[in-house]
C-alpha positions in Angstrom: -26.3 -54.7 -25.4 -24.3 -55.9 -28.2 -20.4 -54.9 -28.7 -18.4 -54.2 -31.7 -15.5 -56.4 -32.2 -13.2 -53.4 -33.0 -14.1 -52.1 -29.5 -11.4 -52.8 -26.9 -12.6 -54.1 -23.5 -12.9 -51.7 -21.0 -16.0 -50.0 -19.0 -18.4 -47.8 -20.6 -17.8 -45.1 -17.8 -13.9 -45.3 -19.2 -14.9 -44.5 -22.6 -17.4 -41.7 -21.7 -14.4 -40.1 -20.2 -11.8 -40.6 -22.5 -14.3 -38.8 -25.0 -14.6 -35.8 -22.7 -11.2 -35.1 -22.1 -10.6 -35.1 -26.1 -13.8 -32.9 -26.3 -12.1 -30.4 -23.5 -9.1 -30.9 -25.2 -10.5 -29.7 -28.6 -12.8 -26.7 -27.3 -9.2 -25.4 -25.6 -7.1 -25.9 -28.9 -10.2 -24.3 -30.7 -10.2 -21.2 -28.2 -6.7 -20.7 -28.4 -6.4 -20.0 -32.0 -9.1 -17.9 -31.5 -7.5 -15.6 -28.8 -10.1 -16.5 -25.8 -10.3 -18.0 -22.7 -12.2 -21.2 -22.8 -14.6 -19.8 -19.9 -15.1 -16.6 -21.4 -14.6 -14.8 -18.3 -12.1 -12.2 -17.2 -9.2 -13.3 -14.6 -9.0 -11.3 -11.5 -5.8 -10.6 -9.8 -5.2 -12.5 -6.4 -6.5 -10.2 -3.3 -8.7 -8.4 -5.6 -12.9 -8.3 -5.1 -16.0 -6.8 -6.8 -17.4 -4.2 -4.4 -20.2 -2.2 -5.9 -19.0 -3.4 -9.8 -15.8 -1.9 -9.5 -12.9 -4.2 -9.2 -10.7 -3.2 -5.5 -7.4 -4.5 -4.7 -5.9 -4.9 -1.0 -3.0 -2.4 -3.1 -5.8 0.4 -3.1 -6.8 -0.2 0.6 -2.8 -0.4 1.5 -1.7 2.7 -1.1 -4.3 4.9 0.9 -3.2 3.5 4.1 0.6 4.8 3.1 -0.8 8.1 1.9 -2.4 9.0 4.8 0.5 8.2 6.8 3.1 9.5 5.0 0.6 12.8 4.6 0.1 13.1 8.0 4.0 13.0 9.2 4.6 15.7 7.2 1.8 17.5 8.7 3.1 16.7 12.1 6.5 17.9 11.4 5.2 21.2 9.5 3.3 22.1 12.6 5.8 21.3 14.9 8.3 23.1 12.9 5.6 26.3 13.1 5.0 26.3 16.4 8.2 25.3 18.0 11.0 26.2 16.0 11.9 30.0 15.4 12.8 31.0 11.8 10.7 28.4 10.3 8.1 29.2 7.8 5.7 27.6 5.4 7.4 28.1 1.7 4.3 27.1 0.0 2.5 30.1 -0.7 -1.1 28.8 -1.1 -0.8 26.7 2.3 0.9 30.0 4.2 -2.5 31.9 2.7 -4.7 29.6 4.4 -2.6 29.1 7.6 -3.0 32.7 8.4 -6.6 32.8 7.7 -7.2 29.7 9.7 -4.8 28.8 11.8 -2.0 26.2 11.3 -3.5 23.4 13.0 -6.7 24.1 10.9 -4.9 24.9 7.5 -2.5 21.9 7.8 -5.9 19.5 8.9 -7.5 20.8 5.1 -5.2 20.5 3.4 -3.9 17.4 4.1 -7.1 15.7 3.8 -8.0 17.4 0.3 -4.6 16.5 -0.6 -5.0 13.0 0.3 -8.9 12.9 -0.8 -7.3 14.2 -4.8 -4.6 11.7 -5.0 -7.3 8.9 -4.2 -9.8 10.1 -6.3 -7.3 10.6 -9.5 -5.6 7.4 -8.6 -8.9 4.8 -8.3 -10.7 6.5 -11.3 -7.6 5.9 -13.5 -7.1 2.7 -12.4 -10.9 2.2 -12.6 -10.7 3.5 -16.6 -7.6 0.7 -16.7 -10.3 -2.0 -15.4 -12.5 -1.3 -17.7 -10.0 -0.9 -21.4 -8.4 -4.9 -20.3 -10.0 -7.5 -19.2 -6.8 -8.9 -17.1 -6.6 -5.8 -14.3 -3.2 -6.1 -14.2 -2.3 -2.8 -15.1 -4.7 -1.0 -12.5 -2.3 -2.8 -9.8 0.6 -0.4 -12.2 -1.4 2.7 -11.4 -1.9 2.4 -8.0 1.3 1.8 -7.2 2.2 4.9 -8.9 -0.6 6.9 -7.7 -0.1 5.7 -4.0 3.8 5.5 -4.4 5.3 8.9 -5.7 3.2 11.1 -3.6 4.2 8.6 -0.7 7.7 9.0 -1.3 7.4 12.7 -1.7 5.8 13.4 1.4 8.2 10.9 3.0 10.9 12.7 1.8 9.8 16.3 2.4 8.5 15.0 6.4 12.6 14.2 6.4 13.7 17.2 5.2 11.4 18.6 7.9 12.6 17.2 10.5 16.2 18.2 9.4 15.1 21.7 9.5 13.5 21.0 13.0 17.0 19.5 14.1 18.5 22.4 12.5 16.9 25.4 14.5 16.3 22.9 17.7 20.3 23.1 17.2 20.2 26.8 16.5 18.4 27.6 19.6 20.1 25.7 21.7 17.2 24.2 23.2 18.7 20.8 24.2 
């Protein structure tokens, strides 16, 4: 092997380095200007997966969790309210239909899981249509919290309104 004079002493494996770095270094300045990611794939949010080519998040799995929860106090404290406290009714038209056709336990049992089965669907099929318009998925996390989180809060706050009410006529009875 013969060696040019203008070529400073150092190992070949030093050289074949250096030259990669400045040819990773150029591909990353060259996809920069041109507005892509030098490994041309999408970045998925932390505590995110692929399950059956539709991007989940641990937020989806946690919003339902809340939903159901939150869903099924105030289900609790309507039927308590209905069955225990005198003077209590159902101001929801729709739901006071359906209670007396099928009972309250029954009525409030639909109900609660169509509500909760709606919310869901709306929620992951938005956030699903937010997947697919940017590449980054960082605004499905955005619509699931607001999907999940206002009808959360909602029922939180109508379960304590119930239970005021329940206070109110457990008061008004003089049960305890």
């Amino acid at each position: 092997m013969s060696r040019r004079a203008d070529q400073p002493d150092r190992p070949q494996n030093e050289q074949r380095a250096r030259r990669g770095r400045e040819r990773r270094e150029r591909r990353g300045r060259q996809a920069e200007r041109q507005g892509r990611r030098l490994s041309g794939r999408s970045r998925r949010p932390v505590g995110s997966r692929r399950l059956g080519g539709v991007r989940r998040s641990l937020l989806s799995v946690s919003g339902i969790a809340l939903l159901t929860a939150t869903k099924a106090t105030d289900a609790a404290t309507t039927a308590v309210g209905l069955a225990y406290v005198p003077g209590i009714y159902e101001a929801n038209t729709a739901a006071a239909f359906l209670f007396r056709r099928m009972g309250v336990a029954d009525g409030l049992l639909v109900t609660s899981f169509s509500v909760v089965v709606a919310i869901t669907l709306v929620t992951e099929v938005a956030s699903i249509a937010v997947c697919a318009r940017r590449a980054d998925a960082h605004l499905a996390s955005v619509v699931r919290l607001v999907g999940y989180g206002v009808p959360s809060a909602l029922f939180a706050a109508v379960s304590m309104y119930n239970v005021s009410k329940l206070l109110a006529g457990i008061e008004a009875a003089q049960l305890f």
